[in-house]
C-alpha positions in Angstrom: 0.0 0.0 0.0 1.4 3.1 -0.8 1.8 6.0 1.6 -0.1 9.4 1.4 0.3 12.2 3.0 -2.5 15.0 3.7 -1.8 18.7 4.6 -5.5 19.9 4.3 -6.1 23.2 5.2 -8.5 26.2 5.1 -12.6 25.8 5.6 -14.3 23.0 4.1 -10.3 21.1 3.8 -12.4 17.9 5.7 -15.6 16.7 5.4 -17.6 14.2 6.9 -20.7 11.9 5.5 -22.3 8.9 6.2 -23.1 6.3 3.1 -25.1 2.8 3.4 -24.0 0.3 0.4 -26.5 -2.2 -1.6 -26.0 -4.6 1.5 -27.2 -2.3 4.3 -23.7 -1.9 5.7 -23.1 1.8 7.1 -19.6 3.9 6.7 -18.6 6.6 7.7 -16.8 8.7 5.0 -14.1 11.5 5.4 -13.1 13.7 2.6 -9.7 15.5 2.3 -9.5 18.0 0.1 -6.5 19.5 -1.1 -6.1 22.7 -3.6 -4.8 21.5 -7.0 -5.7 17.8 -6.0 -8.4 15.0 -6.5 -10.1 14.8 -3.2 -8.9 11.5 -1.1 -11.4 9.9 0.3 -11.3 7.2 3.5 -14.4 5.2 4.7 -15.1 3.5 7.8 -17.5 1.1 9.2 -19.1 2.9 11.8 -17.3 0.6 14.6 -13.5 1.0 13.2 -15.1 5.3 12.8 -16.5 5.1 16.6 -12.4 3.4 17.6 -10.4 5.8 15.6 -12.8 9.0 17.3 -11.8 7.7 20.9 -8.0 7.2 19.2 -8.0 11.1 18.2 -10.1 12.4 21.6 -6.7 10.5 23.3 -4.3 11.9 20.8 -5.8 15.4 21.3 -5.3 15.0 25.1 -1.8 14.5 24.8 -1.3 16.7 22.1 -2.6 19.6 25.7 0.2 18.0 27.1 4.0 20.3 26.2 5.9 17.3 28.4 4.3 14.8 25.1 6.4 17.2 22.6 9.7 16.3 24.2 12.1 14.7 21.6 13.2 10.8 23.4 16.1 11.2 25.1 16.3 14.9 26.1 16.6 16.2 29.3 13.2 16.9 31.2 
């Protein structure tokens, strides 16, 4: 799989929808959008969605936290 990375910025750079397919399974669908770029766009079932929202909330915690922005090894 290849890497990709995302810098989206400005209002409307994310978006968030929900889709149902033919079989009645429900995603959860991001949008990245990107000037001069195709939009990329990421599904989720609404479980793995529901996981990766508590993942961020934690990330976002820590990101509060200056000691969490400490390179390894330094003093501190």
């Amino acid at each position: 799989m290849t890497e990709v990375v995302i810098s989206p910025s400005g209002p409307g750079a994310i978006e968030a929808g929900l889709m149902i397919d033919e079989t009645g399974t429900r995603f959860v669908v991001l949008t990245f959008k990107e000037p001069d770029a195709d939009p990329v766009l990421v599904t989720f079932t609404v479980p793995i969605f529901e996981k990766f929202v508590a993942h961020l909330n934690r990330t976002a915690q820590a990101a509060g936290n200056e000691h969490n922005w400490r390179m390894p090894g330094s003093p501190g």
